[in-house]
C-alpha positions in Angstrom: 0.0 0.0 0.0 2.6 2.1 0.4 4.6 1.8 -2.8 1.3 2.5 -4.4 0.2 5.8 -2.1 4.5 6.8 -3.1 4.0 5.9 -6.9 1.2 8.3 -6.8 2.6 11.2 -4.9 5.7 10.6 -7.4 3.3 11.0 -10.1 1.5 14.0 -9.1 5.0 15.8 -8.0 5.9 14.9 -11.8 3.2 16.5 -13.3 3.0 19.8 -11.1 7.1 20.1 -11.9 6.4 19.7 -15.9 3.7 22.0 -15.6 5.6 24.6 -13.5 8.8 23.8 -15.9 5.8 24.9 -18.9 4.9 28.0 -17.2 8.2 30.5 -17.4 8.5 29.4 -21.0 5.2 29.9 -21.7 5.9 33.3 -20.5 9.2 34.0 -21.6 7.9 33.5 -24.8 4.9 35.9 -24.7 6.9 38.6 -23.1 9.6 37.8 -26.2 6.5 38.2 -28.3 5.5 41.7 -27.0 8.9 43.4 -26.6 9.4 42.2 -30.6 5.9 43.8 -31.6 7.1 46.9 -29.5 10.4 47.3 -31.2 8.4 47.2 -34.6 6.1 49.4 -33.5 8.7 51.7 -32.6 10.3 51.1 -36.2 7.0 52.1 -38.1 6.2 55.3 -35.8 10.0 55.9 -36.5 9.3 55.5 -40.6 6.4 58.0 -40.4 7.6 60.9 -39.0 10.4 60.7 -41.3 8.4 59.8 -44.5 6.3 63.3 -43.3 9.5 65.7 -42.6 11.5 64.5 -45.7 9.3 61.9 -47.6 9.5 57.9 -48.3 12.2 58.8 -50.8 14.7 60.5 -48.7 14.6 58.4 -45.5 17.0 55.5 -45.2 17.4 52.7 -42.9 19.8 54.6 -40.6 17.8 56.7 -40.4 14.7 55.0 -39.2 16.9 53.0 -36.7 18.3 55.7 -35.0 14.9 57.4 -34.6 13.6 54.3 -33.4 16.5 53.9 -30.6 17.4 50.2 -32.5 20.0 48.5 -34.8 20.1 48.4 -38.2 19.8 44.8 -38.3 16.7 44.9 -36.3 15.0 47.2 -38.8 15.8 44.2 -41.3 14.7 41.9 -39.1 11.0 42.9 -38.5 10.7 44.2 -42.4 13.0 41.9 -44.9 11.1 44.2 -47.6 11.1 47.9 -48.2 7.7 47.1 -49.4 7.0 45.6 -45.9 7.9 48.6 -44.2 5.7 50.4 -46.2 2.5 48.8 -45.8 3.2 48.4 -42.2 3.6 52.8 -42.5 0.9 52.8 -44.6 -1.6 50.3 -42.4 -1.2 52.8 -39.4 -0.9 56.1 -40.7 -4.8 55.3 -42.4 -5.5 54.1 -38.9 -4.8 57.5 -37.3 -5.8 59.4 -40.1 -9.0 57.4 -41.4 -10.5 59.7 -44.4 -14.0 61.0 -44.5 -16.7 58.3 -45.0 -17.8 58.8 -48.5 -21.0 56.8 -48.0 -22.8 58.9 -45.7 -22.8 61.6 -48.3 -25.2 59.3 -50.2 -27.8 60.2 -47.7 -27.9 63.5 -48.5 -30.3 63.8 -51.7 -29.9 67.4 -52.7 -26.8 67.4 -55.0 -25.4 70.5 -54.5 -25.6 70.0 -51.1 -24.4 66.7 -51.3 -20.7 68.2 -52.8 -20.5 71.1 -50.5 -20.7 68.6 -47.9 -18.0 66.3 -49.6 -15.8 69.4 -50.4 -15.7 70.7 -47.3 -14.6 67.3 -45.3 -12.4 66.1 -48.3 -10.5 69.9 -48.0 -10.4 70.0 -44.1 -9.0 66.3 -44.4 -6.5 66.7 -47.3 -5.1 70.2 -44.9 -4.7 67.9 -41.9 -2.7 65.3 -43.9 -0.6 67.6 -46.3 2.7 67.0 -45.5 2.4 63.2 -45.5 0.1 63.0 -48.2 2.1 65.6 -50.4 5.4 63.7 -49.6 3.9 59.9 -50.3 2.2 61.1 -53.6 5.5 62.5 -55.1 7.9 59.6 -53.8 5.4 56.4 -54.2 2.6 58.0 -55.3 1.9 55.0 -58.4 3.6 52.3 -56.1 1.2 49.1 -54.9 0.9 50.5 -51.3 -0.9 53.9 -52.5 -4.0 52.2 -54.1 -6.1 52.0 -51.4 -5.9 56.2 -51.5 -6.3 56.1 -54.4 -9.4 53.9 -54.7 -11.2 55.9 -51.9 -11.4 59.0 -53.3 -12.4 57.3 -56.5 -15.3 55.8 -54.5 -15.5 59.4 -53.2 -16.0 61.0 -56.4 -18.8 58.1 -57.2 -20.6 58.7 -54.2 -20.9 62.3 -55.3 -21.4 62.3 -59.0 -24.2 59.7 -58.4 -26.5 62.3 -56.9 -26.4 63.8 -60.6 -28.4 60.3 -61.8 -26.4 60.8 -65.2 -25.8 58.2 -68.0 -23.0 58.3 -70.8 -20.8 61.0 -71.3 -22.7 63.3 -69.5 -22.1 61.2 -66.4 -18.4 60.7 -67.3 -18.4 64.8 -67.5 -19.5 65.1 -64.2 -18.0 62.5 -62.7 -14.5 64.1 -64.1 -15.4 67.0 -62.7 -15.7 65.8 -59.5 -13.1 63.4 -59.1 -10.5 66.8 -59.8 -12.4 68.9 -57.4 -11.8 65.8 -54.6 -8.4 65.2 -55.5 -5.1 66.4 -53.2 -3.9 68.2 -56.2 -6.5 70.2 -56.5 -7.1 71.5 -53.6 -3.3 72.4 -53.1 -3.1 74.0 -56.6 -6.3 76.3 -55.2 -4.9 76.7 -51.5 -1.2 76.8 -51.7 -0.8 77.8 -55.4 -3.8 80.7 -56.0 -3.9 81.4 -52.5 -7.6 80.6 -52.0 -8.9 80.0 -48.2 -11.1 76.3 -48.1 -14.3 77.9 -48.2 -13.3 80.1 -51.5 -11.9 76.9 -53.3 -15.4 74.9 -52.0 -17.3 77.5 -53.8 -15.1 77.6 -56.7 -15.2 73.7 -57.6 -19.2 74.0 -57.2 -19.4 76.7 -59.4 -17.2 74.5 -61.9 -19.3 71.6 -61.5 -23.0 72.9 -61.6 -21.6 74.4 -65.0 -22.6 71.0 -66.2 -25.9 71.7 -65.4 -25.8 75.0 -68.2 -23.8 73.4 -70.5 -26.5 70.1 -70.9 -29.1 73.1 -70.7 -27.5 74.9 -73.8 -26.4 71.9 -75.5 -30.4 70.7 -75.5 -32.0 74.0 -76.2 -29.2 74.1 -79.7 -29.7 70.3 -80.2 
């Protein structure tokens, strides 16, 4: 009886010291796990500030380690790929800065009202982001990691235009129109180049677009 009652306690005193044994690797490797996603973090927040002081162009690996306090070889480590590090930029900088929902402005059925609306958040949002969005557009502005700006504000300009209820190439007119009054470009040609406050660029694009409206008006009354 007592060989059996020591068997036992020998077997239970096993299993507790495997599973203690289990536990500080368990969380050696969880803590490994968060100090590695902290040190990339660190990386990427390192990337963006220097991709909007000097642009994705100008900002090398040396550069981005020393901001982010690590080696060289880490930086390699956590992003084999320039196009890694990228994405990784790219994934939170759209977090922090999420554009303006181009959907709601469906909802608003007058059409005028519709693009004043879209104007006025594209232009507050596109002054917010300037000097990352001026910087990423020059440098990688047709590089894989830009399309999904690029497809937003093409959605954007859709969500807009469609209050118009247009078919052929007088849709295609106005949805032209509208994708240029949305776009980055634009609005920093009007602010930055002619000098025009938001509100006096809003007006300006509106005025450009409900030309449309006239010119199908002529073109009807002639035809």
């Amino acid at each position: 009886m007592r060989w059996r009652l020591l068997e036992v306690d020998l077997f239970v005193n096993s299993k507790n010291s495997v599973y203690l044994e289990r536990m500080p690797r368990k969380y050696e490797l969880k803590a490994r796990a968060e100090r590695q996603a902290q040190t990339a973090r660190r990386i990427v927040e390192a990337a963006i500030e220097l991709h909007e002081a000097i642009g994705p162009a100008r900002t090398s690996i040396t550069a981005i380690a020393e901001r982010a306090g690590v080696g060289r070889l880490s930086v390699y480590r956590h992003f084999p790929a320039e196009t890694d590090l990228l994405a990784a930029c790219s994934t939170l900088y759209w977090e922090r800065n999420p554009p303006p929902d181009s959907e709601v402005w469906r909802h608003i059925p007058d059409r005028v009202e519709r693009f004043r609306v879209a104007l006025r958040e594209t232009y507050a949002y596109h002054r917010r982001t300037e000097p990352m969005i001026s910087r990423a557009l020059a440098d990688v502005g047709e590089e894989p990691v830009m399309a999904p700006y690029h497809a937003h504000w093409a959605q954007a300009a859709d969500s807009v235009a469609a209050a118009w209820r247009l078919r052929g190439r007088e849709r295609r007119r106005v949805r032209a129109a509208v994708g240029h009054a949305l776009a980055f470009t634009t609005w920093r040609s009007l602010t930055r180049g002619q000098a025009l406050s938001n509100n006096e660029a809003i007006e300006l694009m509106v005025r450009l677009v409900c030309c449309q409206d006239d010119l199908r008006a002529d073109e009807a009354l002639s035809g």
